[in-house]
Every structure is written in structure tokens, then in C-alpha cells.
C-alpha positions as CSV (number, residue, x, y, z in Angstrom):
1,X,232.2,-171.0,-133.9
2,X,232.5,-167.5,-135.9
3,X,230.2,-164.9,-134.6
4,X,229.4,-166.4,-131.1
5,X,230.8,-164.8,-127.8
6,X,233.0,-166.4,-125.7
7,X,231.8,-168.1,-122.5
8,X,234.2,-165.6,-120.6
9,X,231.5,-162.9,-121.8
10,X,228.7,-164.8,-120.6
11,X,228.5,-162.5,-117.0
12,X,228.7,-159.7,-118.6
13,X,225.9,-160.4,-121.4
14,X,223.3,-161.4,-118.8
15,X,224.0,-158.5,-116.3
16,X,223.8,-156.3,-120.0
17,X,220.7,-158.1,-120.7
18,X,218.9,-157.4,-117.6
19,X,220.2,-153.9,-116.9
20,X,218.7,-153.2,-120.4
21,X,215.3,-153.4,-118.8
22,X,213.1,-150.6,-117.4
23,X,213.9,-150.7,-114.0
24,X,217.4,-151.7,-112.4
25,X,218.6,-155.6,-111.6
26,X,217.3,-154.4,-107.3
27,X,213.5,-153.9,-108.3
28,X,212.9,-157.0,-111.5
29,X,210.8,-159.5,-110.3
30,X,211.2,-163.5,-110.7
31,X,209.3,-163.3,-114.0
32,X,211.4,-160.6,-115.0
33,X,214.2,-162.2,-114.2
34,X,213.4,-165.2,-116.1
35,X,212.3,-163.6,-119.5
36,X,215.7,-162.5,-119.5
37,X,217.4,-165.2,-119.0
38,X,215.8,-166.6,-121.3
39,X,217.0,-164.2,-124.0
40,X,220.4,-165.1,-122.9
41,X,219.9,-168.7,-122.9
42,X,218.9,-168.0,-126.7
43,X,222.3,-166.6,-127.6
44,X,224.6,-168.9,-128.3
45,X,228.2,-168.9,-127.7
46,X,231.6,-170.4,-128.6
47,X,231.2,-173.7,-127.3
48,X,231.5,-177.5,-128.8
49,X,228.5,-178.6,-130.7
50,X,228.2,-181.5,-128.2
51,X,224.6,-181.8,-126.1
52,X,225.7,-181.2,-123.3
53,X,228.5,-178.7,-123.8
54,X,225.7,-175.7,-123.4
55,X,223.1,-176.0,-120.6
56,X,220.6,-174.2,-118.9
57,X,219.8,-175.4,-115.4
58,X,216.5,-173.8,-113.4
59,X,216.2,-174.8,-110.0
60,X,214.5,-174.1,-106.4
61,X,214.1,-174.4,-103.2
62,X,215.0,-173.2,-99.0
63,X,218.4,-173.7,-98.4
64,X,220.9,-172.4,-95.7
65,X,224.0,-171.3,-97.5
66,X,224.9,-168.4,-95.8
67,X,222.7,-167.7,-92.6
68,X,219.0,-168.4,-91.8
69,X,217.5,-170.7,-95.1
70,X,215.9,-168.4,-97.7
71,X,213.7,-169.6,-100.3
72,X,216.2,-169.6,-103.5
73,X,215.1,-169.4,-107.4
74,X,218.2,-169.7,-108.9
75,X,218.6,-169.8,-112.9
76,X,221.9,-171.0,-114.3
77,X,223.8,-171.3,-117.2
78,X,226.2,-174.0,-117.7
79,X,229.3,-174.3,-120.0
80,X,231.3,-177.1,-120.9
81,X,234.9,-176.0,-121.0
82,X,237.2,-178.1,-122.4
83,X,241.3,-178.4,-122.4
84,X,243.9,-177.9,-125.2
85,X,243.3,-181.5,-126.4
86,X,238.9,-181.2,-126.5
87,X,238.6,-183.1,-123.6
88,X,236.6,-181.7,-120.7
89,X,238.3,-179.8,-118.4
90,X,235.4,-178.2,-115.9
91,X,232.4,-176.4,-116.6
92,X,231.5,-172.5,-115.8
93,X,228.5,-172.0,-114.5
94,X,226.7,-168.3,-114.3
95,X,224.3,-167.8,-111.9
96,X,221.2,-165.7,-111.7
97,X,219.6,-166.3,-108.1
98,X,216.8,-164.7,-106.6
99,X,216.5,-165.1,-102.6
100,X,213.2,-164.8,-101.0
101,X,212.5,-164.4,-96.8
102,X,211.4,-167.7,-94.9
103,X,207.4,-167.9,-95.7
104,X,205.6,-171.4,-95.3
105,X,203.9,-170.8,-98.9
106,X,207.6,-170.8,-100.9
107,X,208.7,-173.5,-98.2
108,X,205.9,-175.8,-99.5
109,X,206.6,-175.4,-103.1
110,X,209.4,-177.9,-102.1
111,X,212.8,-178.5,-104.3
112,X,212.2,-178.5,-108.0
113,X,215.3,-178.7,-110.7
114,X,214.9,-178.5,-114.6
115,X,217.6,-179.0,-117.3
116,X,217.4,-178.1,-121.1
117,X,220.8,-178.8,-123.4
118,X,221.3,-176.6,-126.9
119,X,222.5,-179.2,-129.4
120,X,220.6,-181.9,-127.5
121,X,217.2,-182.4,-130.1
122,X,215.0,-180.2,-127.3
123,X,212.9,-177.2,-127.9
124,X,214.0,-174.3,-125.8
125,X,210.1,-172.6,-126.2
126,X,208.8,-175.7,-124.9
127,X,211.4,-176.2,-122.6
128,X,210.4,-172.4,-121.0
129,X,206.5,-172.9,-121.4
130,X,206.7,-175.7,-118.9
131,X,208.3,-173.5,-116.6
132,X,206.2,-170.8,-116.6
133,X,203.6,-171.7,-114.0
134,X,206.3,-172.5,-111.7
135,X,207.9,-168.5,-112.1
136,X,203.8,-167.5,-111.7
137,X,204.0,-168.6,-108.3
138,X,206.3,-166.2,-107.2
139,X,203.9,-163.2,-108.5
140,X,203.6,-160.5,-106.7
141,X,206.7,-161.6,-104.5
142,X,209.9,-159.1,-104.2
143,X,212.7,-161.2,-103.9
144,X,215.1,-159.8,-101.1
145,X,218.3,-159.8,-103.4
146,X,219.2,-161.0,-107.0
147,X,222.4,-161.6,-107.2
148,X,224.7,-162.3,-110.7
149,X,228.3,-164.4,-110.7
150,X,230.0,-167.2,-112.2
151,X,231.7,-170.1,-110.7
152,X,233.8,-172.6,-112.3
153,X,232.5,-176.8,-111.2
């Protein structure tokens, strides 16, 4: 597609996006956070017009990846990348995840998971006003890290 990034930009557009802010990526809060991510997920990029070839993924929930479990918020943007011939070769996924300490309150919000697909007949404003009462109850919360990167799946 002319005029759109290519995913391999993607990182670097989001970290842009948010450092653009007011105060740096350390001190945003979840709503913060999520605003811009959602003016990422509004830029399009070099992808196949296909519905699900351009994804964005919001999900939550206490996990235990790397030590004690840590209530996660993690928003995700997912790329189908495909091989020489069009066919689907893996997808890239970059990764915006806010990690709270262990608090009953964020423990009994449970596991939630939400997808929305450009080129898929959905509303992306609608898709985000559902949401929102889910990012409000993490007001007034610091998250203990955000952390940006990309993985390929």
C-alpha cells in the first residue's frame, strides 16, 4: 500500500507515539497508555487488505511469567506477515504491557481478552468505547513497569 509504514516500523511508532506525551513512557498511566495506543492502532500500515491480516488484541489478567504473578494489562498489536508467494508466514506482534503489584481488587477483575480486525466490517470507536470502563478500573493505579517490544508468533 503507498503511503503506509511498514510493520518493521511499528515499535518505533508506538514508542514515538507515547514519548510524544507530556510526561515520559515511566509515569503514563493505563488510560494514558491506551489513548495511545489507540492512535496507533488508527494508523494503518503496509499490510494485506485481508481481515485479519491487521489486529489489535487487548487483554488482562495475573500471571506468573517471570517471578511472583503481577496483574498484567497488556495491549497488542498484531500483523499478519506473509512469505514471498502471499501466504502466511507468522505474525509480529508488538506489545504494550502495563504490570501492576499483586492486590486482591486487580486479582478479582479476573482474565478478560478483546480483539478488533481493520478490514474486518468493525468500528474501531466502538470497538474502544466498550473498553473503556474496563481501562477506568485501573484509575488512580501506577502500574510498576510499562514495558514496549515486538515478538514474532
Amino acid at each position: 500500500m503507498p503511503n503506509r509504514p511498514h510493520t518493521d516500523e511499528a515499535l518505533g511508532l508506538l514508542r514515538g507515539g507515547l514519548e510524544a506525551g507530556r510526561s515520559p513512557i515511566s509515569e503514563l498511566t493505563a488510560l494514558d497508555v491506551w489513548l495511545g495506543f489507540l492512535r496507533f492502532g488508527r494508523q494503518r500500515f503496509d499490510t494485506a487488505l485481508t481481515p485479519e491480516s491487521d489486529g489489535l488484541l487487548f487483554q488482562y489478567g495475573t500471571y506468573s511469567f517471570d517471578g511472583p504473578p503481577m496483574f498484567t494489562l497488556d495491549f497488542t498489536r498484531q500483523f499478519d506477515i506473509n512469505d514471498d508467494d502471499a501466504e502466511h508466514d507468522h505474525y509480529l506482534q508488538v506489545h504494550c504491557e502495563l504490570t501492576y503489584p499483586p492486590d486482591p481488587a486487580l486479582h478479582e477483575l479476573g482474565s478478560f481478552n478483546s480483539w478488533f480486525f481493520h478490514d474486518a466490517g468493525e468500528d474501531l470507536d466502538q470497538w474502544a468505547e466498550s473498553l473503556g470502563c474496563r481501562v477506568e478500573r485501573l484509575r488512580g493505579r501506577k502500574p510498576a513497569a510499562i514495558r514496549l517490544y515486538e515478538e514474532p508468533v
